[in-house]
TILUM-279452 format. One record per residue: residue in three letters; x, y, z of N, C-alpha, C in turn. Coordinates in steps of 0.02 Angstrom, whole numbers. Example, Ala and Ser with C-alpha at 12.3 -4.5 7.8 and 13.67 -1.06 7.14 Angstrom:
REM TILUM-279452
+------+--------+--------+--------+--------+--------+--------+--------+--------+--------+
| type |     nX |     nY |     nZ |    caX |    caY |    caZ |     cX |     cY |     cZ |
+------+--------+--------+--------+--------+--------+--------+--------+--------+--------+
|  ALA |    660 |   -284 |    390 |    615 |   -225 |    390 |    660 |   -165 |    390 |
|  SER |    642 |   -112 |    354 |    684 |    -53 |    357 |    645 |      2 |    394 |
+------+--------+--------+--------+--------+--------+--------+--------+--------+--------+
This chain:
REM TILUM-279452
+------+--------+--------+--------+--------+--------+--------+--------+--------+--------+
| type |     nX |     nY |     nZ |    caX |    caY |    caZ |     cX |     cY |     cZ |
+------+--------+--------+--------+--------+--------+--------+--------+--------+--------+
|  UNK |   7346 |    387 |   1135 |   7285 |    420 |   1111 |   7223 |    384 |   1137 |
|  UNK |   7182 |    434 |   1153 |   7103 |    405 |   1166 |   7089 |    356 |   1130 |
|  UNK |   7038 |    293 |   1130 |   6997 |    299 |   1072 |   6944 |    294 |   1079 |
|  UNK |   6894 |    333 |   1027 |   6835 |    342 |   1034 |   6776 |    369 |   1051 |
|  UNK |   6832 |    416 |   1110 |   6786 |    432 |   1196 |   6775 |    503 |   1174 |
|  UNK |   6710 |    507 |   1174 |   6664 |    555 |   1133 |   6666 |    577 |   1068 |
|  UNK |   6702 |    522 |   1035 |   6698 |    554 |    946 |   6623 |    537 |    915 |
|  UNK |   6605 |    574 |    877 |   6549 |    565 |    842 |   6547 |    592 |    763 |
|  UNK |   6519 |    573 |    737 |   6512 |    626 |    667 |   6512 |    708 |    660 |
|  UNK |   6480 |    719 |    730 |   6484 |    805 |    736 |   6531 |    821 |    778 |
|  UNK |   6577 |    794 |    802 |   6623 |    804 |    834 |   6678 |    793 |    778 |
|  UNK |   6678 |    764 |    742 |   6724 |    784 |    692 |   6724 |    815 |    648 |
|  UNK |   6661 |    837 |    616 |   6639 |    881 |    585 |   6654 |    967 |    620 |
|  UNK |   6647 |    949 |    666 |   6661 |   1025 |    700 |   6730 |   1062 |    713 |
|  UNK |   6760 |    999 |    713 |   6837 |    999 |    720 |   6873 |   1005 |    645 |
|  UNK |   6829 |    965 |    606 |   6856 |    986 |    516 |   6847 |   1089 |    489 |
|  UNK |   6791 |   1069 |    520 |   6759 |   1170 |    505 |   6819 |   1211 |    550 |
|  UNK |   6833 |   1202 |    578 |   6886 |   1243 |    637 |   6923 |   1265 |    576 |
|  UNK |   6961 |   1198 |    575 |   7019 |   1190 |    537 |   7028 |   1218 |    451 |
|  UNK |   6977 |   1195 |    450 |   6956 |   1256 |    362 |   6963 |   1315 |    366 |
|  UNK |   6939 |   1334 |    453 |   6916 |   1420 |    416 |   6968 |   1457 |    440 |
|  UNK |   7016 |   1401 |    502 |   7098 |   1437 |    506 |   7131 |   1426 |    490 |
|  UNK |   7136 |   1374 |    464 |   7222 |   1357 |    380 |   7188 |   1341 |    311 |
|  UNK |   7111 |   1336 |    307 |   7101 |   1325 |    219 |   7114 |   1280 |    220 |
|  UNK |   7050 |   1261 |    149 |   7032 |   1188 |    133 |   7082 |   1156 |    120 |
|  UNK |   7130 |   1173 |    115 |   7210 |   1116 |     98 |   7236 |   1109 |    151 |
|  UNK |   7236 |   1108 |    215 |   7252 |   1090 |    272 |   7209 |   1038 |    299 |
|  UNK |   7156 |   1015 |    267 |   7112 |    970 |    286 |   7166 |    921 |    270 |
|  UNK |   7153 |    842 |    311 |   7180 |    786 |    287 |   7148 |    733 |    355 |
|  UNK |   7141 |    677 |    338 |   7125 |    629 |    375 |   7169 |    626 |    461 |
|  UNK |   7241 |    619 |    436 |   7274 |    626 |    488 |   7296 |    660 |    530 |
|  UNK |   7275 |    726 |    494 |   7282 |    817 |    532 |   7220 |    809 |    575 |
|  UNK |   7156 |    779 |    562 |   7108 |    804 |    581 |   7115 |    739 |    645 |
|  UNK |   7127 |    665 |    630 |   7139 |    641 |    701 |   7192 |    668 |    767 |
|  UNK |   7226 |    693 |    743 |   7282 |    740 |    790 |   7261 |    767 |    835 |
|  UNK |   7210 |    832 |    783 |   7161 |    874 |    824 |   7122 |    850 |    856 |
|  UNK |   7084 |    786 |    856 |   7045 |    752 |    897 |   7075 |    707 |    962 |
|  UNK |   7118 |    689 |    952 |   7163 |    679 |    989 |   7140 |    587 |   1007 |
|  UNK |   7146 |    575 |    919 |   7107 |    510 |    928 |   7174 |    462 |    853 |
|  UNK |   7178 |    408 |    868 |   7207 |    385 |    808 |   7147 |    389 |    748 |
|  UNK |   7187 |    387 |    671 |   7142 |    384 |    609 |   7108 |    347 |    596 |
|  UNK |   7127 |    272 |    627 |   7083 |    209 |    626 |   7018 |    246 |    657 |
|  UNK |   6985 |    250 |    727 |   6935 |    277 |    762 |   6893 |    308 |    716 |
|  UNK |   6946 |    370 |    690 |   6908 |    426 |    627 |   6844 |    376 |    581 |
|  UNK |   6874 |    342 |    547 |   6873 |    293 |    495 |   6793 |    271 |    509 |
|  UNK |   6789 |    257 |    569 |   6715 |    203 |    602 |   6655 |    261 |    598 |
|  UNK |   6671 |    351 |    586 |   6628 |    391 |    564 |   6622 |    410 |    499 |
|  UNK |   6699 |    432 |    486 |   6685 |    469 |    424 |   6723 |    415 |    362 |
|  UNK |   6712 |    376 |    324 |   6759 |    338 |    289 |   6824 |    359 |    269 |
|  UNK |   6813 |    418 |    215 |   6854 |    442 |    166 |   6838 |    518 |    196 |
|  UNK |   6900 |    565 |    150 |   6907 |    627 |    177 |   6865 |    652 |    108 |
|  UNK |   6829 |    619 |     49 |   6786 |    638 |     24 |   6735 |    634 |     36 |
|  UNK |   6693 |    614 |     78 |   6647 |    594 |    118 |   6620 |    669 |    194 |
|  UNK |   6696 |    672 |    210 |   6710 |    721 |    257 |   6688 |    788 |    209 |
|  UNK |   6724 |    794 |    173 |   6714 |    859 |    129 |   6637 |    874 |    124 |
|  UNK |   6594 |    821 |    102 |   6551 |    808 |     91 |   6516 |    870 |    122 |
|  UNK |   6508 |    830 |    202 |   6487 |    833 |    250 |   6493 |    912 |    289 |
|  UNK |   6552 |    932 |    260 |   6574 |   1000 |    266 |   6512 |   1057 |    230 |
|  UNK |   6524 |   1023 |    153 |   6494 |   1074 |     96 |   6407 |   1058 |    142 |
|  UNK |   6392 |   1006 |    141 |   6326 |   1006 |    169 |   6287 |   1045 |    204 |
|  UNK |   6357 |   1062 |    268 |   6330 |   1091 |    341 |   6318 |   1159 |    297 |
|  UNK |   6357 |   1195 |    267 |   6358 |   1270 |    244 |   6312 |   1280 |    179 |
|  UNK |   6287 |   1225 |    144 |   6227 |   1229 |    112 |   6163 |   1237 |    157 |
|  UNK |   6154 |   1214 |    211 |   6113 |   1243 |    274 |   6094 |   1279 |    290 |
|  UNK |   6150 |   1338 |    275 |   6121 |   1414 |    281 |   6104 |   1448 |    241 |
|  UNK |   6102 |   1410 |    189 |   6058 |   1451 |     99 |   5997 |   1468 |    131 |
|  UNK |   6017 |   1554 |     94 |   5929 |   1563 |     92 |   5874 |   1552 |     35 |
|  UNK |   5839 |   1506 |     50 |   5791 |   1490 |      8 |   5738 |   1502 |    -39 |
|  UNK |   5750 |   1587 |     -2 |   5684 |   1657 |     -3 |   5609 |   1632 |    -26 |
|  UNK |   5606 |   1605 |     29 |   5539 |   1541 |     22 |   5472 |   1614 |     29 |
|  UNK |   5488 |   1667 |     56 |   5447 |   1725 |     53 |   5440 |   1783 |    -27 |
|  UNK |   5508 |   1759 |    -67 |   5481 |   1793 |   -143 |   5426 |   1761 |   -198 |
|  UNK |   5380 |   1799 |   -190 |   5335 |   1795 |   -239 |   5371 |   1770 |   -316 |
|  UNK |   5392 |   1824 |   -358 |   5417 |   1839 |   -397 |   5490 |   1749 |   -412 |
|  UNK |   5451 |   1726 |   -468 |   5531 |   1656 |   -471 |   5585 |   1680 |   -506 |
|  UNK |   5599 |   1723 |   -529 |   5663 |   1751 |   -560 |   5690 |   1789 |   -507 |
|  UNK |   5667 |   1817 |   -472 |   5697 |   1865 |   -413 |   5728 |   1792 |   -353 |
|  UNK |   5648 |   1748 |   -355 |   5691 |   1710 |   -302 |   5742 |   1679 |   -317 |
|  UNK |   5751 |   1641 |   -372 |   5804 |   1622 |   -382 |   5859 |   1656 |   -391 |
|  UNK |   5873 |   1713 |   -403 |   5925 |   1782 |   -388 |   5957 |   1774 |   -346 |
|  UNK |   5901 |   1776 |   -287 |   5919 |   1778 |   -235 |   5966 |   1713 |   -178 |
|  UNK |   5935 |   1648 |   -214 |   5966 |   1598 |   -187 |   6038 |   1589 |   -216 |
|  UNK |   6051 |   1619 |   -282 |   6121 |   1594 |   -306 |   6138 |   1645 |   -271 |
|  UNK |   6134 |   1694 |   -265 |   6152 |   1760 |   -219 |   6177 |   1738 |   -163 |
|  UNK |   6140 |   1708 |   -107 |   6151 |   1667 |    -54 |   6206 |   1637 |    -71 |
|  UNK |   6204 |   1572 |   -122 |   6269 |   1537 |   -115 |   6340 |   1544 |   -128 |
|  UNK |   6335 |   1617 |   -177 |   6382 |   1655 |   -195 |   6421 |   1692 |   -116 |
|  UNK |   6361 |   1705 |    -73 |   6395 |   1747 |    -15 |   6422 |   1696 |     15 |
|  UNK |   6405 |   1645 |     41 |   6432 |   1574 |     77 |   6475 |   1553 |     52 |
|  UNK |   6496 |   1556 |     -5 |   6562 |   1533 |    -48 |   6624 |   1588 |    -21 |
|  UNK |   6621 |   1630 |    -27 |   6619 |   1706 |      0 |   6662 |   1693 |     63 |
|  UNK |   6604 |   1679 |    106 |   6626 |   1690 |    186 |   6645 |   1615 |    198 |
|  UNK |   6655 |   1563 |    158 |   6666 |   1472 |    162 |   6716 |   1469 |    113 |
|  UNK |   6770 |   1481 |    109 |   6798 |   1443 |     46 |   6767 |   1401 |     17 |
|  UNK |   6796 |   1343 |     73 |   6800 |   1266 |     67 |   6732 |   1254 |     23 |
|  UNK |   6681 |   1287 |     23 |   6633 |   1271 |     24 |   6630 |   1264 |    -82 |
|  UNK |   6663 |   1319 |   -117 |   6676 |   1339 |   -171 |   6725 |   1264 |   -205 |
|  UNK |   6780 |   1267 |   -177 |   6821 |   1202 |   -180 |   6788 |   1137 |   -175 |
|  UNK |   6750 |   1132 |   -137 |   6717 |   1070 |   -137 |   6675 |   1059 |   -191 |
|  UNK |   6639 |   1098 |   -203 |   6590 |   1110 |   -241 |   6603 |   1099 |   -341 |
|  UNK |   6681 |   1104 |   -342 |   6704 |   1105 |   -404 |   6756 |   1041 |   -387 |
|  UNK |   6741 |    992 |   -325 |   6819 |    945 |   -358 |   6774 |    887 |   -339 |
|  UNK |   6683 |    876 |   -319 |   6669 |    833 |   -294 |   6573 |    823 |   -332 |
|  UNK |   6551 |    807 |   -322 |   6476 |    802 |   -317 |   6478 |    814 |   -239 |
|  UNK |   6410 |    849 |   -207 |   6390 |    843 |   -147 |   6321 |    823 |   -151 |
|  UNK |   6331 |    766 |   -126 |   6241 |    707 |    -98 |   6200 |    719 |    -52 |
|  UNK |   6229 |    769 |     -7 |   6205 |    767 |     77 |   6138 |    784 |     52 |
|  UNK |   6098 |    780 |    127 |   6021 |    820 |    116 |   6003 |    879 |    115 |
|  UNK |   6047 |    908 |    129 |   6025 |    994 |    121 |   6039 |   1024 |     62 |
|  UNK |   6103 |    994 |     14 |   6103 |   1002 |    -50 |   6045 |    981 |   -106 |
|  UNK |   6016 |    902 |    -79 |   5971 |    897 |   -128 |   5900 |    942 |   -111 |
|  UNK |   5898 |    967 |    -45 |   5841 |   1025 |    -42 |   5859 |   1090 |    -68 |
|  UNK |   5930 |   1101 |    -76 |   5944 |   1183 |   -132 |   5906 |   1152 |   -208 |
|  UNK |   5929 |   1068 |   -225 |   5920 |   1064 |   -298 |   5850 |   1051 |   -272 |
|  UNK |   5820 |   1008 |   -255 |   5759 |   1007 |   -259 |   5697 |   1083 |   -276 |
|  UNK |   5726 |   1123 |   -234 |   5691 |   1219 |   -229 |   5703 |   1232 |   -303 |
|  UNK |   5750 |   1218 |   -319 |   5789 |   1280 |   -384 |   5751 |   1228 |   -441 |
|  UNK |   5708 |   1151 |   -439 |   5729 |   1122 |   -508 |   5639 |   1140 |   -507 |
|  UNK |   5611 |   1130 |   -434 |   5549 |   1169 |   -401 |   5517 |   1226 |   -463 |
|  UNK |   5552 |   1270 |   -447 |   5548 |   1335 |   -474 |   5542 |   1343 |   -554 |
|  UNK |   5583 |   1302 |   -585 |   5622 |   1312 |   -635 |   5571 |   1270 |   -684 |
|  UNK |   5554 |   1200 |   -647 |   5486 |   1174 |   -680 |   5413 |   1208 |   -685 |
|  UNK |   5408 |   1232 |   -636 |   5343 |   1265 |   -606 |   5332 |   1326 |   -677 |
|  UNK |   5387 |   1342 |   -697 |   5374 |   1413 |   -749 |   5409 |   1366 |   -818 |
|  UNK |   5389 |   1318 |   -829 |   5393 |   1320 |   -903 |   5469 |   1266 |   -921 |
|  UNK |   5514 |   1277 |   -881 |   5562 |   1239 |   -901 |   5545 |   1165 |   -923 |
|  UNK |   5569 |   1119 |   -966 |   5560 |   1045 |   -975 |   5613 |   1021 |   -930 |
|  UNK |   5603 |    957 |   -921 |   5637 |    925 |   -871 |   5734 |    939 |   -894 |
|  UNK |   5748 |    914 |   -945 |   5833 |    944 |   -962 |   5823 |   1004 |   -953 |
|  UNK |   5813 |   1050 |   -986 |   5807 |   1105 |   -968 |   5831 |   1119 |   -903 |
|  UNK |   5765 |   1113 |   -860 |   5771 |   1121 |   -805 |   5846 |   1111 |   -757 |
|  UNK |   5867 |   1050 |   -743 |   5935 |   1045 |   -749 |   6000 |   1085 |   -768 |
|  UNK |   5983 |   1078 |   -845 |   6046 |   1100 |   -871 |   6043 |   1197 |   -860 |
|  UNK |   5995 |   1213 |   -861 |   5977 |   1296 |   -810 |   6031 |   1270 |   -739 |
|  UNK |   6010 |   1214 |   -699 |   6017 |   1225 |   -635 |   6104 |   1222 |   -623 |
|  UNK |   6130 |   1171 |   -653 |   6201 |   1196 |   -670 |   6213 |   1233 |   -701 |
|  UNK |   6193 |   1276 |   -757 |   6235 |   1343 |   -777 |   6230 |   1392 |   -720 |
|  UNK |   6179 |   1399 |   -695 |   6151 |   1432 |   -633 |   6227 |   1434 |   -559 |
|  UNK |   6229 |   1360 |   -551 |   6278 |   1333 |   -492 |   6348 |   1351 |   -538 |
|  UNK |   6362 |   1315 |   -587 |   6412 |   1338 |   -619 |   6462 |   1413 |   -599 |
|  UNK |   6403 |   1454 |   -665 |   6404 |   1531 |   -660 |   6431 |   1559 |   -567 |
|  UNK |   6405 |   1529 |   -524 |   6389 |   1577 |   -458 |   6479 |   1539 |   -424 |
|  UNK |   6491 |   1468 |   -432 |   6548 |   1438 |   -396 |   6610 |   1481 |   -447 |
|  UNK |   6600 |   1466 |   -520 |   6661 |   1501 |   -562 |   6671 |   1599 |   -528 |
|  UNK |   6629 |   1643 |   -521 |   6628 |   1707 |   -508 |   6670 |   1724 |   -454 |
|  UNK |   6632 |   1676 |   -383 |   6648 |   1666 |   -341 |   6718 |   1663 |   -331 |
|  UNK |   6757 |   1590 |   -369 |   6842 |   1573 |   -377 |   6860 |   1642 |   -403 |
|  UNK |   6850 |   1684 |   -442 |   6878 |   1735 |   -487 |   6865 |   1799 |   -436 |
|  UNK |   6817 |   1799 |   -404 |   6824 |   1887 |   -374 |   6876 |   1853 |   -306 |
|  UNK |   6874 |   1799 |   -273 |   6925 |   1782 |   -203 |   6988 |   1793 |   -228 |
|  UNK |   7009 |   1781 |   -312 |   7082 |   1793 |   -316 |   7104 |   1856 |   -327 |
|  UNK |   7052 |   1921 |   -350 |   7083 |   1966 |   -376 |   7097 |   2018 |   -307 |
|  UNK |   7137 |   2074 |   -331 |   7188 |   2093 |   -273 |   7144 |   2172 |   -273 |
|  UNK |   7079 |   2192 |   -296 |   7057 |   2239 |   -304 |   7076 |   2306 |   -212 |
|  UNK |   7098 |   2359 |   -252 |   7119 |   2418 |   -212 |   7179 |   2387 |   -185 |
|  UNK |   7226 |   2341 |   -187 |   7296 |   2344 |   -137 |   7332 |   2371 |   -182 |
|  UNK |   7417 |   2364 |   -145 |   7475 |   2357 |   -180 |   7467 |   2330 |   -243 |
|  UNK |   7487 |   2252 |   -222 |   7479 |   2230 |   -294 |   7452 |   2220 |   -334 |
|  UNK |   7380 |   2250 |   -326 |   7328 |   2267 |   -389 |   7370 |   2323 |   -427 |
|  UNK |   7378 |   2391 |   -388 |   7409 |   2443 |   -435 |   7471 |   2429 |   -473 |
|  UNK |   7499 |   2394 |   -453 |   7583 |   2363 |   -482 |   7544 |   2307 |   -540 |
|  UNK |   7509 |   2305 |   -539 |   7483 |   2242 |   -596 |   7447 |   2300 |   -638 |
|  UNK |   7404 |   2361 |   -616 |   7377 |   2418 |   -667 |   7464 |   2445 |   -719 |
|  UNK |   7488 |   2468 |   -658 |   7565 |   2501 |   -696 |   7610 |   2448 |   -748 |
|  UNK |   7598 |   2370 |   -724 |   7647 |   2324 |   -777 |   7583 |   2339 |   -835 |
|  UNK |   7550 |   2341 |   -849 |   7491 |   2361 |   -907 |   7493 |   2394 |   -939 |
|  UNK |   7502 |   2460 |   -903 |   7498 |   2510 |   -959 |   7572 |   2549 |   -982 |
|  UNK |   7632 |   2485 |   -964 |   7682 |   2499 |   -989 |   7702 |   2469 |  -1062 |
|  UNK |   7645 |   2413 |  -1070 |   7640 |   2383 |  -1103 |   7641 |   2399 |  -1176 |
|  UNK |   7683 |   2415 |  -1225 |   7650 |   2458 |  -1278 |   7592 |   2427 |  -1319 |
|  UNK |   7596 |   2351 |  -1338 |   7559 |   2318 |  -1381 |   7495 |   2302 |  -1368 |
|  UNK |   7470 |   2318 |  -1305 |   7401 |   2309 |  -1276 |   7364 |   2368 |  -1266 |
|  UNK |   7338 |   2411 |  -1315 |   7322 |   2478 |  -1327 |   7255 |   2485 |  -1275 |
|  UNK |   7234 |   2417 |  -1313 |   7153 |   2429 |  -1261 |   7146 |   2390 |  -1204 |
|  UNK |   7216 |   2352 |  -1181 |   7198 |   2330 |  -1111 |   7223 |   2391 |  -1100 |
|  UNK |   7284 |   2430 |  -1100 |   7317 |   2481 |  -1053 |   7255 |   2518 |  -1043 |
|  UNK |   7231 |   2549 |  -1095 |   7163 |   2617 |  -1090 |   7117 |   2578 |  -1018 |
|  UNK |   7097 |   2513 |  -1024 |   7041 |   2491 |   -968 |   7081 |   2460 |   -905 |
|  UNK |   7137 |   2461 |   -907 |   7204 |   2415 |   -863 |   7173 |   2417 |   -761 |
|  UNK |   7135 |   2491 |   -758 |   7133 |   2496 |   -702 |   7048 |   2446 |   -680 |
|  UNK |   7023 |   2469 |   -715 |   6943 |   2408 |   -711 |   6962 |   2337 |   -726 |
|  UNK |   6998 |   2321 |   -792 |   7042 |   2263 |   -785 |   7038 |   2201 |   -735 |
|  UNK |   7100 |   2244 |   -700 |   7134 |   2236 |   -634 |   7098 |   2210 |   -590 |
|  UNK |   7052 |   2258 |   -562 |   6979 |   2266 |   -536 |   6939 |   2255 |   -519 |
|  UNK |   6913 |   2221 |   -588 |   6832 |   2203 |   -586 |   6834 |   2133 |   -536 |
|  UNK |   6793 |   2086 |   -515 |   6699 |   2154 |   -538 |   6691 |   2185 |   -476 |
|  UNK |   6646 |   2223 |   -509 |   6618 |   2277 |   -446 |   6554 |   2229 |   -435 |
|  UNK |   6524 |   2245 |   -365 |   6494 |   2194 |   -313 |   6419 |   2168 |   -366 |
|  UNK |   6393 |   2217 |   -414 |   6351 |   2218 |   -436 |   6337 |   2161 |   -488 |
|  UNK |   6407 |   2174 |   -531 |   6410 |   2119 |   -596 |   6377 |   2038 |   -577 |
|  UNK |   6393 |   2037 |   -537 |   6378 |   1940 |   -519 |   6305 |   1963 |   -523 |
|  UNK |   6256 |   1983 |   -473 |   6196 |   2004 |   -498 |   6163 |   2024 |   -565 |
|  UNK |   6199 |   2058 |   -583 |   6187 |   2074 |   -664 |   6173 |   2001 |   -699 |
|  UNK |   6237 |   1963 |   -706 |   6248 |   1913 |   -732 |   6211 |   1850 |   -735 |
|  UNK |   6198 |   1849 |   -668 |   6128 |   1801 |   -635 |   6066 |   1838 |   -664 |
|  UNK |   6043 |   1873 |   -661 |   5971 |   1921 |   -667 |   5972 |   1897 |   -752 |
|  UNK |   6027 |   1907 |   -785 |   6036 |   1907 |   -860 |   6038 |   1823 |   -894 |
|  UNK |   6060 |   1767 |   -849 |   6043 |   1708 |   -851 |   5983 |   1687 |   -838 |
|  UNK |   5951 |   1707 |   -781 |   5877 |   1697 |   -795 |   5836 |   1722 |   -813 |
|  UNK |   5859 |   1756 |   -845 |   5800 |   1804 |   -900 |   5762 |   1837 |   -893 |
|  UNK |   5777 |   1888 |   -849 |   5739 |   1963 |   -807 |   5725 |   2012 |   -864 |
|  UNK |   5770 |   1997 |   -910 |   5734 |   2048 |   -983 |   5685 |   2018 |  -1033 |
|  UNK |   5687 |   1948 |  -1019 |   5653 |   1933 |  -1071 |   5578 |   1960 |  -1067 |
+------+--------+--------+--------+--------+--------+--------+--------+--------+--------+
């Protein structure tokens, strides 16, 4: 094996993202990812320490492309809109969802999502806890939705075979009656709802 000869932090970083978005975040590992580099793990080591570190570095890059909607007037809309953002990036990033629930992320582009959102959140009234404890129910709410609509099987096979084990069911009167929404949900809208309804668009 090489060593060294052109590895860099973004050279392994680029080589970790490959690898996420064609076998998933559980195919990551220190020693999978020197393979692919075609470098021993020691080498790895002199960039990235730990493969929590790496992760890091992962969730970082794809916090990057949050939109910030630095153009909405309106702070309840903008902020809508940014968990909106991170909801779609979770979306189209796994890894990004996973990381996000098994780690803290430090990088700098994360503390400019928290920095915008704690921004906002002070600017209209929140107190400093407050503020915060909004900004995780906020992150919370959008990473939990996120895990829950990637697993459900809405319109296949085995969504309808999971409607039919339901409403064979005799003792579940009022799941069978709703078994097919159930199954289902949510429809694309609810996460919006839900957000709009956390930050307090009715109040």
């Amino acid at each position: 094996m090489r060593e060294n000869a052109g590895l860099s932090v973004d050279r392994i970083l680029e080589v970790a993202v490959k690898i996420c978005e064609r076998d998933g975040f559980e195919a990551i590992s220190m020693r999978r990812l020197a393979d692919e580099l075609g470098v021993s793990p020691m080498a790895m080591y002199r960039h990235v320490e730990t493969k929590h570190a790496l992760l890091e570095l992962i969730a970082d890059k794809y916090i990057a492309l949050l939109d910030l909607a630095e153009d909405e007037q309106d702070w309840r809309e903008r902020l809508t809109r940014i968990f909106q953002s991170l909801g779609d990036l979770m979306v189209e990033h796994p890894v990004l969802a996973h990381v996000l629930i098994a780690q803290p992320v430090q990088g700098p582009t994360a503390y400019v999502f928290a920095e915008v959102v704690l921004n906002v959140l002070r600017s209209h009234g929140f107190g400093d806890q407050d503020a915060v404890e909004m900004f995780g129910v906020l992150s919370s709410f959008t990473v939990g939705f996120t895990l829950v609509k990637r697993s459900r099987v809405a319109g296949s096979q085995e969504g309808q075979e999971r409607v039919d084990h339901i409403r064979r069911s005799p003792q579940h009167t009022n799941l069978s009656e709703v078994a097919k929404d159930f199954v289902r949900w949510p429809r694309p809208e609810v996460f919006r709802m839900g957000l709009k309804r956390l930050i307090g668009h009715d109040r």
